[in-house]
C-alpha positions in Angstrom: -20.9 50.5 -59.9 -20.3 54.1 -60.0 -20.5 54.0 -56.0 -17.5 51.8 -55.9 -15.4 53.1 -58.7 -15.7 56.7 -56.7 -14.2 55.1 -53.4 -10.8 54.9 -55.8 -9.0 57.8 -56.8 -8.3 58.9 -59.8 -5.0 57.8 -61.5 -2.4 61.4 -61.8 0.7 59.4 -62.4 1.8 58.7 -59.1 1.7 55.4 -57.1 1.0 53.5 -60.4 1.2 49.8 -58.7 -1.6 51.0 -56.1 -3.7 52.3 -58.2 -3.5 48.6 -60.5 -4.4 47.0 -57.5 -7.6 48.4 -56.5 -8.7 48.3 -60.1 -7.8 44.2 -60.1 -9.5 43.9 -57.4 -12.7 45.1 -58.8 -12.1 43.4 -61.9 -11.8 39.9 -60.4 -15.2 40.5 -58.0 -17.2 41.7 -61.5 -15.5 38.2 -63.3 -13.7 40.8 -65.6 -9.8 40.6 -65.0 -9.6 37.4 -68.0 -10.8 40.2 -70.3 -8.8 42.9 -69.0 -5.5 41.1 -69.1 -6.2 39.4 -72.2 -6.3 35.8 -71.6 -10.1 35.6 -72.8 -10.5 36.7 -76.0 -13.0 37.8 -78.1 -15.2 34.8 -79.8 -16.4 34.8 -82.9 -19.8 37.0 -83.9 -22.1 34.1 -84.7 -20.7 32.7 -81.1 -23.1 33.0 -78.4 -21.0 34.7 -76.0 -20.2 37.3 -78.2 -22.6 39.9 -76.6 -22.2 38.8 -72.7 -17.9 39.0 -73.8 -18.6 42.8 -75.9 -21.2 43.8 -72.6 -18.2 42.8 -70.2 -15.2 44.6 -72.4 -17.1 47.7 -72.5 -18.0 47.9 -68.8 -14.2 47.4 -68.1 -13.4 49.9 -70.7 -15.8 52.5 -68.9 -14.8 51.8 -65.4 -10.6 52.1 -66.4 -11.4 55.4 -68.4 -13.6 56.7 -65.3 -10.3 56.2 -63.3 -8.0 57.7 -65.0 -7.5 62.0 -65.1 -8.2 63.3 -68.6 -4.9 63.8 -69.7 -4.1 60.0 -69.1 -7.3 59.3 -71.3 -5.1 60.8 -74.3 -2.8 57.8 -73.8 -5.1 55.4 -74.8 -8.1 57.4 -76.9 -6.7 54.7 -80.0 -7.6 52.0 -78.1 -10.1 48.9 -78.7 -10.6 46.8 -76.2 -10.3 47.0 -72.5 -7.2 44.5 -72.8 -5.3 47.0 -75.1 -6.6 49.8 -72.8 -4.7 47.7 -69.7 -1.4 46.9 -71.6 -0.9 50.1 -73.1 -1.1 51.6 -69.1 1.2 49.2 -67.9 3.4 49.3 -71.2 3.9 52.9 -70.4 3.6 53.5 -66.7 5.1 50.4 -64.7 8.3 51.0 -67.1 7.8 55.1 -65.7 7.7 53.9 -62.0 11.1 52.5 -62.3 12.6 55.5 -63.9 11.6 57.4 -61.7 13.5 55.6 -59.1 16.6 57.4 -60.6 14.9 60.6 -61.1 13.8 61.0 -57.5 16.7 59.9 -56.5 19.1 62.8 -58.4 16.4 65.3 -57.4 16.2 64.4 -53.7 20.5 64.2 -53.4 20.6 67.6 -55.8 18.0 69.4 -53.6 19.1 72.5 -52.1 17.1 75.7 -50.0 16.7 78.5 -52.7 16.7 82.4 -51.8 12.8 82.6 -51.9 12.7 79.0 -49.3 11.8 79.6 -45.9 12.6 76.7 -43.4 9.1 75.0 -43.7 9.1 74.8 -47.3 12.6 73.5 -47.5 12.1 70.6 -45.2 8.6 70.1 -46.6 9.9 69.6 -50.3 12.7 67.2 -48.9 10.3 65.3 -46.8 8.0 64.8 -49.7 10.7 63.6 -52.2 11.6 60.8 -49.7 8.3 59.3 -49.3 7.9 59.4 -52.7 11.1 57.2 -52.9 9.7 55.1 -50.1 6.2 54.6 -51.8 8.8 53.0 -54.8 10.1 50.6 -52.4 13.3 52.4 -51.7 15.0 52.9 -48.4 15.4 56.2 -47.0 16.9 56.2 -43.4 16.0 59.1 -40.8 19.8 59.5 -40.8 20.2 60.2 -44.5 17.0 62.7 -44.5 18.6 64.6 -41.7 22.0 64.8 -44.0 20.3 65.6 -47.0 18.7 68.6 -45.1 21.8 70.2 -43.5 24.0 70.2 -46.6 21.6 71.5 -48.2 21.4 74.7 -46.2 22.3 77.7 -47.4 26.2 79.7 -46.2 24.4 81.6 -43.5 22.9 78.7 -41.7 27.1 76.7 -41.3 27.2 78.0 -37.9 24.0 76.1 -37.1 25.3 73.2 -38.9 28.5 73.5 -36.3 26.3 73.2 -33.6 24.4 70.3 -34.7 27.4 68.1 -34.2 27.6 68.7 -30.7 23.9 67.0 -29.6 23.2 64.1 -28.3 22.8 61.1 -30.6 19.8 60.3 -29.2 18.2 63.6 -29.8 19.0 64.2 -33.4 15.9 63.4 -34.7 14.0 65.2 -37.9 11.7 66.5 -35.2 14.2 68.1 -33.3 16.3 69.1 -36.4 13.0 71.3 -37.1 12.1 72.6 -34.0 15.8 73.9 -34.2 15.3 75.1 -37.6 12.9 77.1 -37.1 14.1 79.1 -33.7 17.3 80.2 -35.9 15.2 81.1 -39.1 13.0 83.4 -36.7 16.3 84.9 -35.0 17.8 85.9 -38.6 14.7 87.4 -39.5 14.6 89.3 -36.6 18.5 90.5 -37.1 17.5 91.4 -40.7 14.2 93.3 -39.8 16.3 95.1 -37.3 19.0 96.3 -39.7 18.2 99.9 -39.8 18.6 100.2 -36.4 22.0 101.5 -34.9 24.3 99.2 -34.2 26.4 100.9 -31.4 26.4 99.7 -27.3 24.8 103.3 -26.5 22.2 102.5 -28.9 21.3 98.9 -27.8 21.2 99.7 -24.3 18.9 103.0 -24.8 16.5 100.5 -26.2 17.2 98.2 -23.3 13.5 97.9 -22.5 12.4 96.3 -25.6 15.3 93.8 -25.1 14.4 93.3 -21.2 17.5 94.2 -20.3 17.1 95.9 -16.7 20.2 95.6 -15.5 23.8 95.6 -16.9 25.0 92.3 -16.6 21.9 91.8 -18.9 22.9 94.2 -21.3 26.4 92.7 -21.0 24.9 89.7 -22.5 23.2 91.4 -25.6 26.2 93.3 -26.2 28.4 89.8 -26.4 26.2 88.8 -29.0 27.5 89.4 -33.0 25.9 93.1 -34.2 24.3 94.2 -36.9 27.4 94.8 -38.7 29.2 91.6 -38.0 25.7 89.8 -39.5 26.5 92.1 -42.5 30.4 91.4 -43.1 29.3 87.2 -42.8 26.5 86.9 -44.9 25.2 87.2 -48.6 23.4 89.7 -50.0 19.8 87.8 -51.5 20.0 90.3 -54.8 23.6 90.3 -56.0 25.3 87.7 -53.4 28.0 90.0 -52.0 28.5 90.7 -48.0 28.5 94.0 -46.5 24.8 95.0 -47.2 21.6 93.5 -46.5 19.1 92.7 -49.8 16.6 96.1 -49.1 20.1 97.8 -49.3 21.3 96.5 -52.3 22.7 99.4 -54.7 22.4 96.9 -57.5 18.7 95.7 -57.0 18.1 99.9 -56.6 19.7 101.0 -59.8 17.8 98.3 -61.5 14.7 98.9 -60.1 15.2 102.6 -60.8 16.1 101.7 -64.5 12.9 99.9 -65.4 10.7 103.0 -64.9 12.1 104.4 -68.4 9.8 101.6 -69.9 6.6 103.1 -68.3 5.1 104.7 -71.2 1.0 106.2 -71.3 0.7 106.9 -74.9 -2.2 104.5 -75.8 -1.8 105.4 -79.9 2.1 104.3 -79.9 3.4 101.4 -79.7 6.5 101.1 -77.4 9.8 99.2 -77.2 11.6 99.1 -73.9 15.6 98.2 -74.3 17.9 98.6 -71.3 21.1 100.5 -71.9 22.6 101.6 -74.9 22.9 99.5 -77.8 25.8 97.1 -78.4 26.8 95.6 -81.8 25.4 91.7 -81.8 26.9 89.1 -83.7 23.9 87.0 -83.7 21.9 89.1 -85.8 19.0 86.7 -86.1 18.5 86.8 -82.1 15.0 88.0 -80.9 15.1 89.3 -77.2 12.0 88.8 -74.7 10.8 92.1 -74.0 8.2 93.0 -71.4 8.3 96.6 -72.4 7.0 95.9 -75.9 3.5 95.8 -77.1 4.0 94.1 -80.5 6.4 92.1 -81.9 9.1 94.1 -83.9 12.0 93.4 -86.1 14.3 95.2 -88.5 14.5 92.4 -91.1 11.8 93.2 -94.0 13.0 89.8 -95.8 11.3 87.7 -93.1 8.3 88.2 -93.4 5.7 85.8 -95.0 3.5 88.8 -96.0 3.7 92.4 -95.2 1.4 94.8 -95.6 2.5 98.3 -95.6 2.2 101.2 -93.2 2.5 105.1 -94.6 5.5 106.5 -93.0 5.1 108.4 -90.2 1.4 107.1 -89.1 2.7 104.4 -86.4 5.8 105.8 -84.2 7.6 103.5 -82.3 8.6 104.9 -78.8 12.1 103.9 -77.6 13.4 103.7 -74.0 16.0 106.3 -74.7 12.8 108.5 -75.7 14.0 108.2 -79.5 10.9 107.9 -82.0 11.3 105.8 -84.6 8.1 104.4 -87.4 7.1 100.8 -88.5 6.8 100.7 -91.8 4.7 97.5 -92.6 2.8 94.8 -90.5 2.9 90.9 -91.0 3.0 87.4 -90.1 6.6 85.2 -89.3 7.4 81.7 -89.5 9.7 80.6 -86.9 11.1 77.5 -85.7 11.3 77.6 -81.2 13.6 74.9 -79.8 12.8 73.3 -76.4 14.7 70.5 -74.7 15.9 69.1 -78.2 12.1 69.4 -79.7 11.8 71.4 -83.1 8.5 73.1 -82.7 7.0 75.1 -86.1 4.9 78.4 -85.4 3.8 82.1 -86.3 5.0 84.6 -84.7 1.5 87.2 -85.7 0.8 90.9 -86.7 5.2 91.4 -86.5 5.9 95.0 -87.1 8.4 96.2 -89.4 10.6 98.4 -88.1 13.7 99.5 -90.1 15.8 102.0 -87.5 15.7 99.1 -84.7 18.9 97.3 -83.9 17.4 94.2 -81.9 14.6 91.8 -82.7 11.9 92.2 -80.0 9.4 89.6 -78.6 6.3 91.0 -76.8 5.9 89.5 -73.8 2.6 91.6 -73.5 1.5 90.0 -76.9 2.3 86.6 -76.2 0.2 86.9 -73.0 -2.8 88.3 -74.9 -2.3 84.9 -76.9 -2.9 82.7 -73.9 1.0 82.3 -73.0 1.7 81.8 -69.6 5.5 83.4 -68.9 7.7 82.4 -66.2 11.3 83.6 -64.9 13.3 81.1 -62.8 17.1 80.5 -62.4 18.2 83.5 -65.5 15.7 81.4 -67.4 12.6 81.9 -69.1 9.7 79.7 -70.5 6.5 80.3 -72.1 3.7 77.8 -72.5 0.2 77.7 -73.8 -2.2 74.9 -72.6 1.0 73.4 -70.4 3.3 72.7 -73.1 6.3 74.3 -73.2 6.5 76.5 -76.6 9.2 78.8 -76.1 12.4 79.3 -73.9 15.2 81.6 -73.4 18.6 82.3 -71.3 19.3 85.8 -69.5 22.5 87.2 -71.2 25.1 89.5 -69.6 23.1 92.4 -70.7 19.9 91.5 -68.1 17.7 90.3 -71.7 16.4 87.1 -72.1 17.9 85.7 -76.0 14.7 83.3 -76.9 15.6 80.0 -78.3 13.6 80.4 -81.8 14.8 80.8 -85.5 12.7 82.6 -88.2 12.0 79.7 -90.6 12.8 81.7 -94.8 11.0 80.2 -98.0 14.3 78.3 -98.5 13.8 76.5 -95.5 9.8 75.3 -95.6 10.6 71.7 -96.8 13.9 71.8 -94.6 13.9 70.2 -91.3 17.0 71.1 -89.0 18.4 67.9 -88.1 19.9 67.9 -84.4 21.1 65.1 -81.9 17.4 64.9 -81.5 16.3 64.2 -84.9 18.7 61.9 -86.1 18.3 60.3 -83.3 14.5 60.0 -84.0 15.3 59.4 -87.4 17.8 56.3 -86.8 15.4 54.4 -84.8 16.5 55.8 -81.3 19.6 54.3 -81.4 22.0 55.3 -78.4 23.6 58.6 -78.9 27.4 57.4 -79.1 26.2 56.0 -82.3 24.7 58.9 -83.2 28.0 61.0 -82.6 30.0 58.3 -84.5 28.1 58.9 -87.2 28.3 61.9 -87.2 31.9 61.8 -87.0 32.3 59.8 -90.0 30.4 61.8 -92.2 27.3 59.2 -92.3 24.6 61.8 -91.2 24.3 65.6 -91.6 25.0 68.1 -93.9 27.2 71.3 -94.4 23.3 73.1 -93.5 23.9 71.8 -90.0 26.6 72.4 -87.3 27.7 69.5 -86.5 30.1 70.0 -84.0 27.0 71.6 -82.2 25.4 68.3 -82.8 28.2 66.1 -81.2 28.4 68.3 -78.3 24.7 68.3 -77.2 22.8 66.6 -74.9 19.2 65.5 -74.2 16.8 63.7 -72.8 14.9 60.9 -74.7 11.3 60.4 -72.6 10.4 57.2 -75.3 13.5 55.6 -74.9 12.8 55.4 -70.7 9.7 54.1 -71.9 10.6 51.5 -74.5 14.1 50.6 -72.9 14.2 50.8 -69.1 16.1 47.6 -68.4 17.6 45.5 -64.7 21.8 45.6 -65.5 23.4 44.1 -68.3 24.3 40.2 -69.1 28.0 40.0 -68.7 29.3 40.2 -72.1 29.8 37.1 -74.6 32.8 36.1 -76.6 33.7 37.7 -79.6 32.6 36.9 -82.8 34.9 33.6 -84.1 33.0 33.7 -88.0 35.4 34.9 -91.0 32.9 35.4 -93.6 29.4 36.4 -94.4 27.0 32.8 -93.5 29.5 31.0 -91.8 27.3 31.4 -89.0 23.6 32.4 -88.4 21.7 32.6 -85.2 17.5 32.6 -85.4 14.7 32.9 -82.8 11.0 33.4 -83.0 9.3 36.1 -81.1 5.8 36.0 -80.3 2.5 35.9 -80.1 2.0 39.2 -79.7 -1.0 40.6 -78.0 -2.4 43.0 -81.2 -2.0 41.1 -84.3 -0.7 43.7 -87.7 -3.3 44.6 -90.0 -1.5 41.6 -92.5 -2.4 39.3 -89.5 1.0 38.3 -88.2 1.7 37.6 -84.5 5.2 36.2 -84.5 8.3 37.6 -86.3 11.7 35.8 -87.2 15.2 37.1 -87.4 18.2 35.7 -88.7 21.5 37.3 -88.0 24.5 37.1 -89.5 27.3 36.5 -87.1 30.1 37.8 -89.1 28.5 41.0 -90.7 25.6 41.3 -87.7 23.6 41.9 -90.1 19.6 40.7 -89.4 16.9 39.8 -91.5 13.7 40.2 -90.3 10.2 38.2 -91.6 7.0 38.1 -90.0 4.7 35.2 -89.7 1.2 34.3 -89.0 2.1 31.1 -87.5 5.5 29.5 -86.7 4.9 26.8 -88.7 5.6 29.4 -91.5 9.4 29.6 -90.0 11.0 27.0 -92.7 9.4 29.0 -95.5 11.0 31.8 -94.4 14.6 30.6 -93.9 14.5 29.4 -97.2 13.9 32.7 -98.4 16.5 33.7 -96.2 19.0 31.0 -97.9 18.5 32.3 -101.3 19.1 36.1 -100.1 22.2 35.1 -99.1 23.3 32.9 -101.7 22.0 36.6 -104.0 23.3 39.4 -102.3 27.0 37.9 -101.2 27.7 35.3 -102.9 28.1 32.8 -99.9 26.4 30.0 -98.5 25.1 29.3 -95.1 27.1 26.4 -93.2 25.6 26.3 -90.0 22.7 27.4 -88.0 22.0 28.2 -84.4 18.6 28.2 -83.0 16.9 26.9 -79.5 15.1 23.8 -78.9 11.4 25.1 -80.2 9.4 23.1 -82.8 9.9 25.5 -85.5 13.1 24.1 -85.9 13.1 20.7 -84.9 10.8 19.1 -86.9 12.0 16.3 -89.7 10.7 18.9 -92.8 13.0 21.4 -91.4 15.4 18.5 -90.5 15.3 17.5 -94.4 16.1 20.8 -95.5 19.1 21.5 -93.3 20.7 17.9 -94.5 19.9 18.8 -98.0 21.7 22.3 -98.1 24.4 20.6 -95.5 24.1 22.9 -92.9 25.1 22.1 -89.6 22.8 23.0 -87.2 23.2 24.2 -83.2 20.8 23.6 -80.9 20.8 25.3 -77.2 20.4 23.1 -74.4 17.0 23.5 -72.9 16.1 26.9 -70.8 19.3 28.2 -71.7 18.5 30.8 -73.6 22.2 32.5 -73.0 23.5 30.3 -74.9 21.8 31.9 -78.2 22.0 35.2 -76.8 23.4 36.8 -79.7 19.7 36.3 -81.5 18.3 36.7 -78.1 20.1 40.3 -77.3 18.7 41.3 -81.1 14.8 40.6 -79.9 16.1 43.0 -76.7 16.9 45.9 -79.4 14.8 45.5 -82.2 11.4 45.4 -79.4 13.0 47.9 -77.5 13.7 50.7 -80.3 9.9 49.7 -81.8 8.3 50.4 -78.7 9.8 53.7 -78.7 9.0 54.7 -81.8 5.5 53.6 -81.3 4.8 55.5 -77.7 6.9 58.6 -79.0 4.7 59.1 -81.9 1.6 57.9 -80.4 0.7 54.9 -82.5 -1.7 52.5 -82.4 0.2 49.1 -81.5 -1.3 46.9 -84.3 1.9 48.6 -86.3 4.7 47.2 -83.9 5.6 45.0 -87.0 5.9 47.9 -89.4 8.0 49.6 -86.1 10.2 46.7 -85.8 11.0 46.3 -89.4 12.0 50.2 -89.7 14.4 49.5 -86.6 16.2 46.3 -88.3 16.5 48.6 -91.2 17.9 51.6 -89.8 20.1 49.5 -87.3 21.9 47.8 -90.2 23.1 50.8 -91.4 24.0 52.3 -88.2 27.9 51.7 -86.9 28.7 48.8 -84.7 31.7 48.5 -82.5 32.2 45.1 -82.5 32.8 45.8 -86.8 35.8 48.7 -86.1 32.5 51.4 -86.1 31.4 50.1 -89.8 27.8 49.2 -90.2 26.4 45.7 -90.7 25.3 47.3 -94.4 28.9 47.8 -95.3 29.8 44.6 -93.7 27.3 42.5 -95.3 27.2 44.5 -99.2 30.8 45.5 -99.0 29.8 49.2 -100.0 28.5 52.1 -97.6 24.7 53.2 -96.7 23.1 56.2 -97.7 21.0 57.9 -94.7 20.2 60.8 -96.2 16.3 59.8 -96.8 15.6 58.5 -93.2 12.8 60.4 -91.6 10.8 60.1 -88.1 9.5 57.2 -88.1 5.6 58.0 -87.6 5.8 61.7 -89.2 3.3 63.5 -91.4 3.7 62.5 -94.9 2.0 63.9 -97.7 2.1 61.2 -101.1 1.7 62.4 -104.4 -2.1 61.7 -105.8 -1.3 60.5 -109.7 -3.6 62.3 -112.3 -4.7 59.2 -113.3 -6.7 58.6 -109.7 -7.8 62.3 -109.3 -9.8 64.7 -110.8 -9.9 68.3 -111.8 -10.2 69.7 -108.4 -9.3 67.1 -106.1 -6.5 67.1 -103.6 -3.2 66.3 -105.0 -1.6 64.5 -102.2 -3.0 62.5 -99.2 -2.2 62.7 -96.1 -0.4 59.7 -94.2 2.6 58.3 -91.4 5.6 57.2 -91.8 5.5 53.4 -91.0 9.1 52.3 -93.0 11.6 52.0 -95.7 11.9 49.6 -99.1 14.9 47.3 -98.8 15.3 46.8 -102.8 14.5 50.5 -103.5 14.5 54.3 -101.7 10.9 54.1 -101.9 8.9 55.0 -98.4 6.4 52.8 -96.8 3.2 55.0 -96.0 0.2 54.1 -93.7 -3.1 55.3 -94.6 -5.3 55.7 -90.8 -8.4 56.6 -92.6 -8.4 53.9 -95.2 -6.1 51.3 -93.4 -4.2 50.6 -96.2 -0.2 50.4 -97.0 1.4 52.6 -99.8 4.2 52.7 -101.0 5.3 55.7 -102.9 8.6 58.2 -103.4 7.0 61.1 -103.6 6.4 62.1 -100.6 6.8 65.1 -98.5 7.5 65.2 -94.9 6.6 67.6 -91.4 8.5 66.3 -88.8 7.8 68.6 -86.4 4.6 69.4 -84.4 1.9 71.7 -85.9 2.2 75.4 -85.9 1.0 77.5 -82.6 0.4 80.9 -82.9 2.4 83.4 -81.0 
């Protein structure tokens, strides 16, 4: 077995549909594929299949985990069976091959040569990018390839670019195009490694010999050709991007260069601080600048630290790169807050001296390093990771120093999460972020701790909602809403089975949504028999909480509604009820649409967080919640809350879904010594109350509870 599984290569998140293939194609020669893709399920214990079924399902298990790379094995380390194993892949990486149609797409068009390019690479990285788009069934003609590589070129190449227009059709190939390429590359390298030479006639033709120029019509012909000069007064410098000098000449790169060596220090007993230029009055106080010069973190602000512990005066100097001495006065630890692509990431910043007479917060690059960073400078950019994740990044300012995007987190702040775009968008359920910003607008979210004009203004990326959302194009869009009043009309569909039944053993869920308000209701159910029970729950809700009765009822053609109990009931109350015509599921699309969003925002949740799927219910109840209160267009940007209760929502208590929550332990279930919270997720929200809904991994059980404290952002690394 090990023999063939070896033949395959190992999954690294490319070619995704290949790679399912070969492993079906084992499956179905072992007689595994019904276990894998879930159609045969798992008998009972006293059944005498049971061992031959749990034999098979852990075979499949080993040979999927065999061929995946370890940091694809994270993905699905919570999984049971070799059927969750298999959806969970596809769940997460069929949905990613389709994105990255878009993604390869803007990257290919976007791509351009850089400064450090040579030819080879350049055409190698487009090359690459297009059969990558090919391998996702996309067509990339030679023609567009050999576009996509001229404008991409760089100034000094638009004379080649000229002269590509005037060959043949028939020989502008890619092939060609390279061979081409490469012959002018080599002659501007040989222009550029000539520059010192003079550029003069007298000159050129004293060195005739090494040009092979033995007679004077020869020379003639070098001498017709542009000089050294000309290349200069035509072409960018590499360094600073002016004409006139070549990059070795560059009085910019030179006084730079020469400017660094006042950060050389030998002095083994100080510790040293290399700033360039003199000091300039900063607004932004709270900045910290990168600092390669530095060995240890410093900063002037004693009221940061978490602990300090004192150093006498005089016994650690501090060596500046004016060659001014100044002393740290204590040594501690930090908390800070780093910010990277909208993510809120909590660490310590360690062994921070405290230096009064500085004027800038300094970063030790040299530190960081000897804590397993890995630094990189790209583009007037900087990034430092540990273990490939991203922990820190920065921006070069006009001063040449890199401002790092981090925040020293104060005692006043430790149960304070800042709330950005990100967050709240987290928080609400990854709703789209024009809601968000509407919300925002109206006063619904945020707080006078947060800039919110910041928040309207910013832009991210969402990686869960390309996973829980990536959709073909849109259903042209449906008439208006024709209902005056809260139950005139109600749509209704089931949705189900699912494939992982909830820990309360439901597989199907209904929703009923008001067409006035658009306000849903959401039950679950173990069966859909269980569907009438449920709607009349629903009735009496309605008749409660406005006042209004229901007078009719759309649904489609299933047995859960069309049954003579269900019949009864409907005649009983008087309610009119609509019935689709068969497979027409458009015609109760407004119920339909809602399964889209609701399924959609819980699978986000769930793969942004990491969950185990057995809580999609939990998922999708926290999403109708969170999108009744969020604004709706269709209602003049109220929410379906307001609409429905005729007052407004309070959002103030949302948190991530799926974040660390820490519950209050009562004395009367602990002892002396024993904790006095546990720790558990996020999994929802009371409707009747402001209490949380709490999920216990280690005990499986649901609590509910409203003391509670929350970390919504990652642990702390140490920096």
């Amino acid at each position: 077995m090990n023999s063939e599984i070896s033949h395959i290569q190992k999954y690294n998140g490319e070619n995704f549909q290949i790679w399912k293939f070969q492993m079906q194609i084992i499956f179905e020669a072992k007689e595994m594929f019904d276990i894998v893709r879930g159609t045969e399920r798992c008998p009972a214990a006293d059944n005498p299949n049971f061992k031959e079924w749990t034999k098979k399902n852990n075979i499949a298990k080993m040979i999927i985990t065999m061929a995946l790379e370890t940091k694809y094995i994270q993905q699905i380390i919570n999984c049971r069976t070799a059927a969750d194993i298999w959806s969970k892949l596809i769940c997460i990486h069929e949905v990613k091959s389709e994105a990255n149609v878009h993604i390869l797409q803007q990257k290919f068009y976007e791509c351009k040569m850089s400064k450090t390019d040579d030819v080879a690479t350049y055409l190698s990285k487009i090359e690459m990018q297009a059969q990558q788009l090919r391998d996702l069934g996309e067509q990339i003609s030679e023609n567009t390839i050999i576009t996509k590589i001229l404008y991409g070129l760089p100034e000094e190449h638009k004379n080649f670019i000229t002269a590509w227009d005037s060959v043949a059709r028939n020989e502008r190939t890619i092939e060609n195009l390279t061979l081409r390429l490469l012959k002018e590359e080599s002659i501007l390298n040989h222009w550029e490694e000539n520059n010192n030479k003079s550029e003069n006639h007298g000159a050129l033709f004293s060195k005739s010999k090494n040009l092979d120029c033995k007679t004077k019509s020869d020379f003639q012909k070098y001498a017709n050709k542009p000089s050294i000069m000309d290349k200069k007064k035509i072409t960018n410098c590499g360094y600073c991007g002016k004409k006139g000098h070549w990059w070795k000449e560059c009085h910019k790169r030179l006084n730079e260069k020469k400017n660094k060596s006042y950060g050389n220090f030998a002095n083994s007993e100080e510790s040293y601080a290399f700033v360039i230029g003199p000091e300039r009055d900063i607004k932004l106080e709270d900045t910290w600048y990168a600092d390669s010069g530095a060995t240890e973190h410093m900063t002037y602000k004693k009221e940061w630290f978490k602990e300090l512990k004192e150093i006498p005066y005089g016994k650690h100097p501090v060596s500046l790169g004016n060659n001014q001495i100044v002393y740290a006065l204590g040594k501690g630890n930090i908390d800070i807050y780093s910010f990277v692509n909208n993510e809120q990431i909590s660490a310590m910043l360690k062994e921070v001296l405290y230096v009064p007479d500085l004027k800038k917060n300094l970063f030790s690059i040299g530190q960081a390093a000897n804590n397993g960073l890995t630094i990189m400078y790209y583009n007037n950019q900087c990034k430092m990771s540990l273990n490939n994740k991203i922990l820190i990044k920065g921006i070069r300012d006009n001063s040449k120093l890199y401002k790092l995007f981090i925040e020293v987190r104060t005692e006043s702040q430790a149960n304070v999460t800042y709330a950005n775009l990100g967050v709240w968008h987290q928080r609400l359920c990854h709703v789209n972020l024009d809601t968000v910003k509407q919300m925002i607008e109206n006063g619904m979210i945020g707080s006078s701790k947060e800039n919110l004009t910041d928040m309207k203004n910013e832009k991210f990326f969402c990686e869960a909602c390309i996973y829980g959302k990536q959709t073909r194009k849109p259903f042209k869009k449906v008439d208006s809403s024709k209902a005056t009043m809260v139950g005139e009309h109600i749509f209704s569909d089931v949705c189900g089975p699912m494939n992982t039944k909830t820990p309360g053993g439901s597989k199907y869920y209904v929703v009923f949504k008001d067409e006035f308000s658009r306000y849903r209701t959401v039950y679950f159910l173990k069966n859909k028999s269980n569907v009438l029970e449920k709607f009349k729950e629903f009735v009496q809700k309605v008749r409660t909480e406005t006042g209004h009765e229901i007078k009719r009822l759309r649904t489609d053609n299933g047995t859960e509604y069309v049954n003579k109990e269900f019949s009864d009931y409907l005649k009983q109350k008087g309610i009119i009820h609509e019935l689709t015509a068969p497979y027409t599921p458009e015609q109760n699309g407004f119920s339909e649409r809602d399964h889209r969003t609701l399924v959609e925002s819980a699978r986000s949740m769930l793969h942004a967080r990491n969950l185990p799927l057995e809580l999609w219910a939990e998922a999708i109840n926290t999403s109708a919640y969170v999108l009744n209160r969020c604004i709706s267009k269709q209602l003049n940007n109220i929410s379906p809350y307001e609409a429905w209760y005729n007052k407004k929502p309070t959002l103030n208590h949302l948190r991530i879904f799926g974040s660390d929550a820490y519950v209050h332990v009562p004395k009367e279930q602990r002892r002396k010594f024993d904790k006095k919270s546990n720790h558990t997720l996020l999994v929802g929200y009371t409707e009747t109350s402001k209490n949380y809904k709490l999920w216990n991994p280690h005990k499986r059980k649901m609590i509910t509870s409203r003391n509670v404290i929350f970390n919504e952002i990652s642990e702390k690394e140490s920096i």
